[in-house]
C-alpha positions as CSV (number, residue, x, y, z in Angstrom):
1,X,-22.3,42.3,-36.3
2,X,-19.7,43.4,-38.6
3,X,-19.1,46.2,-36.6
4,X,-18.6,44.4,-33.0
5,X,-16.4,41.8,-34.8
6,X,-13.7,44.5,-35.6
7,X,-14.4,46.4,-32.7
8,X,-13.9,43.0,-30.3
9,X,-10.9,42.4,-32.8
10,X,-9.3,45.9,-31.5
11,X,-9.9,44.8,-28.3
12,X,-8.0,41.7,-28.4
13,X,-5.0,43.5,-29.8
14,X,-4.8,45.7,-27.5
15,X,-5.7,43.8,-24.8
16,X,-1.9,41.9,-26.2
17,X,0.3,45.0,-26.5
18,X,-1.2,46.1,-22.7
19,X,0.3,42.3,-22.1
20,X,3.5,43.0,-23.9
21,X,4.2,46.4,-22.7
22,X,3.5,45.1,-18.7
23,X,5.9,42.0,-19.8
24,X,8.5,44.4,-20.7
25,X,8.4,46.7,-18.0
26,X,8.4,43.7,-15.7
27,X,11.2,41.8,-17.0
28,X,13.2,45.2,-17.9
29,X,13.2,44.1,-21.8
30,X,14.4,46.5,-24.5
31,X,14.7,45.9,-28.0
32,X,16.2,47.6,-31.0
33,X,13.2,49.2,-32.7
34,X,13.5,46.7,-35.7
35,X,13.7,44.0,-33.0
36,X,10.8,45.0,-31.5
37,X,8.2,43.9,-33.7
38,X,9.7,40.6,-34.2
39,X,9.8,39.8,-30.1
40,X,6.4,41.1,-29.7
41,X,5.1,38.4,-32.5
42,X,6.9,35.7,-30.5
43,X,5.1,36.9,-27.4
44,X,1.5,36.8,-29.1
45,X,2.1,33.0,-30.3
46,X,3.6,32.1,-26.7
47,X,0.7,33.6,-25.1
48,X,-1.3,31.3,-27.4
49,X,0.3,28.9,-26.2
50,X,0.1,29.4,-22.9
51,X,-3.7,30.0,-23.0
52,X,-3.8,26.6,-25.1
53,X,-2.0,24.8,-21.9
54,X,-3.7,26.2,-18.8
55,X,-7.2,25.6,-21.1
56,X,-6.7,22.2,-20.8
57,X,-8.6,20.2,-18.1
58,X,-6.1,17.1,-18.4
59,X,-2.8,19.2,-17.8
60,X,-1.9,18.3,-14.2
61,X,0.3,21.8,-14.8
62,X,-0.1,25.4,-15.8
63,X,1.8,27.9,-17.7
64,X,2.8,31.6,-17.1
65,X,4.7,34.6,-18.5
66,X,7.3,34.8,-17.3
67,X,11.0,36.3,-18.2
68,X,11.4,34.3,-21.7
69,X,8.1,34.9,-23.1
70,X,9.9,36.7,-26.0
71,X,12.0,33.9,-27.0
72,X,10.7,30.8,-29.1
73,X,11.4,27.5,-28.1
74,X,14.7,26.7,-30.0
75,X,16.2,29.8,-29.0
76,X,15.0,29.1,-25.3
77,X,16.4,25.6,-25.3
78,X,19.7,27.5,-26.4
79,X,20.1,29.2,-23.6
80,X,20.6,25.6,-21.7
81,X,24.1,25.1,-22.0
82,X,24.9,25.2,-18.2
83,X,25.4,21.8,-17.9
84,X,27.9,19.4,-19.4
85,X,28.6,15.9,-17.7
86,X,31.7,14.7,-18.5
87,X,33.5,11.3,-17.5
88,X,35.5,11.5,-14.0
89,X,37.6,9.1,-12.4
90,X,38.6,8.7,-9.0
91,X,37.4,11.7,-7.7
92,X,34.0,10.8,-5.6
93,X,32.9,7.5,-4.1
94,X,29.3,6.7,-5.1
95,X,27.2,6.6,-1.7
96,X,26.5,2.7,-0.3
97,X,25.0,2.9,3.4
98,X,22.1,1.2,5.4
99,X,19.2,3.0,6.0
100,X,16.0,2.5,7.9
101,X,12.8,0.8,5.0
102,X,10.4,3.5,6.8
103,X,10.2,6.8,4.5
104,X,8.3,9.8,5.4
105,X,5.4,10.8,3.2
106,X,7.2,14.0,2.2
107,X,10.6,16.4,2.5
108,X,11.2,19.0,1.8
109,X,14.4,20.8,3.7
110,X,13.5,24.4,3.2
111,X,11.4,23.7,6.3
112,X,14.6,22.6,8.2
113,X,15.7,26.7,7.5
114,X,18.8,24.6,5.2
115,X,18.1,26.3,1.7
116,X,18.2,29.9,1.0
117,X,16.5,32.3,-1.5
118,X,16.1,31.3,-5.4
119,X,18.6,32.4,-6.9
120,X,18.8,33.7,-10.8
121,X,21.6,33.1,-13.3
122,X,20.6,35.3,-15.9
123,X,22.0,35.4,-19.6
124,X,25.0,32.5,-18.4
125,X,25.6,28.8,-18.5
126,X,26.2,28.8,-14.9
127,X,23.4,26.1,-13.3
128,X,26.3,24.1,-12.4
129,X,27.9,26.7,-10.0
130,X,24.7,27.6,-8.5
131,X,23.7,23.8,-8.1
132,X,27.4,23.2,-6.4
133,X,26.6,26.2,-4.5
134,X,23.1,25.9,-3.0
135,X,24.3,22.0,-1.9
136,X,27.4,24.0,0.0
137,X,25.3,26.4,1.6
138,X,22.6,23.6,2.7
139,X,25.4,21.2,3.6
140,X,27.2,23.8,5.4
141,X,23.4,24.4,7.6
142,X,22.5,20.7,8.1
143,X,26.1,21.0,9.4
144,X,25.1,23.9,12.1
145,X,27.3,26.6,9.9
146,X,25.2,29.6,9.7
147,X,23.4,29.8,6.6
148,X,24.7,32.3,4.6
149,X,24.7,33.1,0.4
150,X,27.9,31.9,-0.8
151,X,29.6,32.8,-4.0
152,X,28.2,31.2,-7.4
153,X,30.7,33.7,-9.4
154,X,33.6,33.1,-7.5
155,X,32.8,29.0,-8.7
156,X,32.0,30.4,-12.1
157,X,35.0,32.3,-12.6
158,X,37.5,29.9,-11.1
159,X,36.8,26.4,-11.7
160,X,39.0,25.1,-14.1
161,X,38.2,22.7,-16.5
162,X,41.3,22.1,-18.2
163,X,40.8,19.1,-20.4
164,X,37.6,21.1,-21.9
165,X,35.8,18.2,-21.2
166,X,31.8,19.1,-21.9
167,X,32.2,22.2,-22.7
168,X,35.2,25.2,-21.2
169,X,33.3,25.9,-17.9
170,X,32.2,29.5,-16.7
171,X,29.0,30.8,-18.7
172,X,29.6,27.9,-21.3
173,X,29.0,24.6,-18.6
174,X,30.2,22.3,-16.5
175,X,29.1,20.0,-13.6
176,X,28.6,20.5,-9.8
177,X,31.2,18.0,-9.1
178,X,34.0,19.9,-10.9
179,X,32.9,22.9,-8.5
180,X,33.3,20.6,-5.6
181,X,36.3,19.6,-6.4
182,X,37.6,23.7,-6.7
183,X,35.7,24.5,-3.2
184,X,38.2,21.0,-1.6
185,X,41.2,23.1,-2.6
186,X,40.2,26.6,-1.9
187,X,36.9,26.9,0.0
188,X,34.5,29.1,-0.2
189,X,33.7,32.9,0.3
190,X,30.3,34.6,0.2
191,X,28.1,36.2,-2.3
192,X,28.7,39.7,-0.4
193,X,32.1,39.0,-1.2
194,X,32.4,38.1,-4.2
195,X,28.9,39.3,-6.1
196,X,27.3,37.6,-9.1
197,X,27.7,39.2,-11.9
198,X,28.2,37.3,-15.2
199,X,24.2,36.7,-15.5
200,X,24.3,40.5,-16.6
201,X,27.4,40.8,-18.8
202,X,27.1,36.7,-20.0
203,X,31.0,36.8,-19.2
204,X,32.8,34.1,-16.9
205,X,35.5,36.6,-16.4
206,X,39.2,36.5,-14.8
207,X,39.3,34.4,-11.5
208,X,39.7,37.1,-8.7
209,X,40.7,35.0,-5.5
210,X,42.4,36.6,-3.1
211,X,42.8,34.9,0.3
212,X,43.4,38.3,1.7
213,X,40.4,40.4,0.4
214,X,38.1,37.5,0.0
215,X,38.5,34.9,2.7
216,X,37.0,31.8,2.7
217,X,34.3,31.2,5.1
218,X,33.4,27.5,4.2
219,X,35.1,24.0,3.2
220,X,34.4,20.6,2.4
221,X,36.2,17.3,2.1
222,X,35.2,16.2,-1.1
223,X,32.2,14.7,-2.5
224,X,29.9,11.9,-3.1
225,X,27.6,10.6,-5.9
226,X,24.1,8.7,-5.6
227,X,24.3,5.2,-8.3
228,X,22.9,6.4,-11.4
229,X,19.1,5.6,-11.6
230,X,18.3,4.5,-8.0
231,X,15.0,5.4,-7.3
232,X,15.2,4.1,-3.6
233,X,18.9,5.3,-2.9
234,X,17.4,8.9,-3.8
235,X,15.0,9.0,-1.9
236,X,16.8,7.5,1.0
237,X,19.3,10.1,0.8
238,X,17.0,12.8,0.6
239,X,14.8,12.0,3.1
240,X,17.7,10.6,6.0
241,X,20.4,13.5,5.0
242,X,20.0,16.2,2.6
243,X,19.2,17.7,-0.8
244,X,20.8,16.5,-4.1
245,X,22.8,18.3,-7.3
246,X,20.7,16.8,-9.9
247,X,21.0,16.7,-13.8
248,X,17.5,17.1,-15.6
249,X,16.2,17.9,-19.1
250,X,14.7,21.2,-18.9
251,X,13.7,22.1,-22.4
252,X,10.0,21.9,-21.7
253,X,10.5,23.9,-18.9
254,X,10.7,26.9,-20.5
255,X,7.1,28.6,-19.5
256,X,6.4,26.4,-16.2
257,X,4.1,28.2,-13.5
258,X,2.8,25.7,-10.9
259,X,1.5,21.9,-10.5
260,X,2.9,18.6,-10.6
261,X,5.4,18.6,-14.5
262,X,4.9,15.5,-16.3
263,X,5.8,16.8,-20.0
264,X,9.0,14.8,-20.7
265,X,8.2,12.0,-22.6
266,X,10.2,8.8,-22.0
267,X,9.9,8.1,-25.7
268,X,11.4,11.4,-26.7
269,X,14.9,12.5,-26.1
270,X,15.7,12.9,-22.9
271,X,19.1,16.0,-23.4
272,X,20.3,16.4,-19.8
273,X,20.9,20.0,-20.0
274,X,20.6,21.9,-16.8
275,X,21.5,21.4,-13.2
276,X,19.5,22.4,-10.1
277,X,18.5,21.6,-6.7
278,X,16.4,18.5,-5.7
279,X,15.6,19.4,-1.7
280,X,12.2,17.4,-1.2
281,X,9.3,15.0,-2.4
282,X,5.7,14.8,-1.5
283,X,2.5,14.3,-3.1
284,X,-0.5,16.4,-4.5
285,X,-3.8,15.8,-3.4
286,X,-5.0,16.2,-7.4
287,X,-2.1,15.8,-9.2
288,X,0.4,12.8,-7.5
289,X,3.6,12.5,-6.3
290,X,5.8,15.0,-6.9
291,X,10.0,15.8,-6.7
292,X,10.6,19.3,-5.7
293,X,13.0,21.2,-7.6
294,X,14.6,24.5,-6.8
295,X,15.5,25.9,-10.0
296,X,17.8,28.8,-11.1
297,X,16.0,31.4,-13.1
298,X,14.9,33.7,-10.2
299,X,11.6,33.7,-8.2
300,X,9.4,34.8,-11.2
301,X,9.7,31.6,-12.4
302,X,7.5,28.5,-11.6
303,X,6.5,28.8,-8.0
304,X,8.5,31.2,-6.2
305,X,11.4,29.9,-8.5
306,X,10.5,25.6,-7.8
307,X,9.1,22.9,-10.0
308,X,7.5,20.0,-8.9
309,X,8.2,17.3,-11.4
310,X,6.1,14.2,-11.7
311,X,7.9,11.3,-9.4
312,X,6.7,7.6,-10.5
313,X,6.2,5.1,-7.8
314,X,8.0,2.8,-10.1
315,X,11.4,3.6,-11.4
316,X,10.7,4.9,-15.3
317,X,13.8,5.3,-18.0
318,X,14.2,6.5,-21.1
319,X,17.1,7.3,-23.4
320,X,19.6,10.8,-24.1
321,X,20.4,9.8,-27.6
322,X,22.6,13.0,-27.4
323,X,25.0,12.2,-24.9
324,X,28.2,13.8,-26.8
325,X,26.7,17.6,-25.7
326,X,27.5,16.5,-22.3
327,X,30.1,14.2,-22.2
328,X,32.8,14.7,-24.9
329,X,36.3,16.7,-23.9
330,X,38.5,17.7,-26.8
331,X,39.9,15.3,-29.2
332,X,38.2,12.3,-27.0
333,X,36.2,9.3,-27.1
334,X,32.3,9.6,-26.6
335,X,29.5,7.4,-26.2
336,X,26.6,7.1,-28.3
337,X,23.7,7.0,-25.5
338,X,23.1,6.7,-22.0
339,X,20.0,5.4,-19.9
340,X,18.2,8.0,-17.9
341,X,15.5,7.6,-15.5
342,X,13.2,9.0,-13.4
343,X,11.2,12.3,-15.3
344,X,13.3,14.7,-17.4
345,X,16.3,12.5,-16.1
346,X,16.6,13.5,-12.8
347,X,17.9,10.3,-11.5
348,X,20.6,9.9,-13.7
349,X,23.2,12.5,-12.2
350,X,23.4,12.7,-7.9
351,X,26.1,14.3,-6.0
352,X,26.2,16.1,-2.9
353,X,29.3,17.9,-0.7
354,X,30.8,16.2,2.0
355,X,31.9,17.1,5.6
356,X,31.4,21.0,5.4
357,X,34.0,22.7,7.9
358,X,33.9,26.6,8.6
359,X,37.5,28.6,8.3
């Protein structure tokens, strides 16, 4: 017995380094040689973890590996710095408008052809740009502009945020409003243009418009924001006209592989920290009714690079006790908490691109 104990033992250790070797290879991971050991014992206890998760029959969601299996949970919920909130004034008119009580059972606008490929930020704070972008690009569609991959970097690099307010932009955060703001002024070229490339080298880098050698190929007229916390007016608005930018708190998110998330507690902290893409709702037949969230950390992640988050009939709220990482600029006055609602606080922050215009 003795025997098969160690030689099972043996098995399950290599059985984890097979794991870890295939994760590496996967996710093209490298690591000083003192570094490795130390990321391959993060890996055993996340796949622990994981196994602990999907083992449980009252989880209405799974886990995978997945690209930050080697990091632990405070250093993951580093990484979400992309977005920063910060107060605005009199740049967008929050959305008021009729619409019909009748609500479809389920969006979702990727059937509408409106909403490219997942995208993937990489190693930089940039959710906001790729929010702003994905609502141009989708806009631009719904609009009958050809739907084409538009620039995240060139919003990255050259949306200024000169008060520093929630952070100094680029790779360190900002908001999809500030980006629509930029795109009003200067439009818009395309990813072929003007590649992504600060996900690899975690840089925001110089600003390199050039109306001459990178044209813009889209416009838009400003924007508009949803009222914070309205359950019905979200909906409404994604059902009768398009996706949504949305804030959310995505620090659970971290090893998300498919089903209906429900894992942010309204009695915890709710830390809006990451912007995405909210293009639908529906309902599982198992699991409820879901939002569905096009996230950007590439299409390894979740499924095929979405989330469906748990959506309440009910409108639910909790509390971001940390409000300051979001909202502060330099030398300013901040609050001491906001009121989120719906789950991870996706109702809180709503904004979309208006009147999209090709050049």
């Amino acid at each position: 017995m003795k025997g098969l104990a160690i030689f099972l033992l043996l098995g399950l250790v290599a059985g984890s380094r097979d794991e870890f070797f295939k994760f590496k290879k996967t996710f093209k991971k490298t690591y000083t040689a003192e570094e490795e050991d130390y990321r391959y014992s993060v890996f055993l206890e996340n796949l622990e973890k994981i196994k602990e998760n999907n083992g449980n029959p009252h989880k209405t969601w799974s886990m995978k590996i997945n690209e930050f299996a080697d990091l632990t949970s405070d250093e993951f919920k580093s990484t979400l710095s992309g977005y920063k909130r910060l107060p605005m004034s009199g740049q967008a008119i929050s959305e008021s408008r009729s619409y019909s009580s009748e609500l479809p059972a389920e969006v979702d606008w990727r059937e509408a052809g409106v909403v490219s490929e997942p995208k993937n930020q990489g190693s930089c704070g940039s959710c906001w740009a790729f929010a702003a972008t994905e609502q141009i690009e989708s806009y631009a569609a719904i609009n009958n502009i050809t739907l084409q991959e538009l620039s995240a970097q060139e919003i990255t690099s050259c949306t200024p945020n000169s008060m520093h307010c929630g952070g100094k932009g680029g790779c360190v955060g900002s908001i999809p409003q500030l980006a629509f703001n930029y795109v009003q002024l200067f439009g818009l070229t395309t990813a072929e243009e003007y590649p992504y490339w600060s996900g690899v080298t975690t840089i925001t880098g110089k600003c390199k418009y050039d109306l001459e050698n990178r044209a813009p190929v889209v416009g838009i007229t400003g924007y508009n924001t949803i009222p914070a916390n309205d359950l019905e007016a979200t909906l409404q608005h994604v059902a009768n006209v398009g996706p949504l930018a949305v804030a959310a708190d995505a620090s659970a998110w971290q090893f998300y592989g498919s089903g209906v998330f429900g894992s942010c507690a309204y009695e915890d902290n709710i830390a809006l920290n990451h912007a995405v893409q909210l293009v639908g709702y529906g309902s599982d037949d198992a699991h409820g009714d879901y939002w569905l969230v096009r996230n950007s950390w590439g299409k390894n992640w979740g499924e095929h690079g979405y989330i469906r988050l748990q959506r309440e009939s009910e409108l639910m709220c909790g509390i971001n006790s940390t409000p300051m990482d979001g909202t502060a600029c330099e030398n300013g006055p901040g609050t001491d908490e906001q009121t989120v609602c719906g789950q991870c606080g996706i109702l809180f922050d709503s904004s979309y691109p208006l009147n999209p215009f090709p050049f």
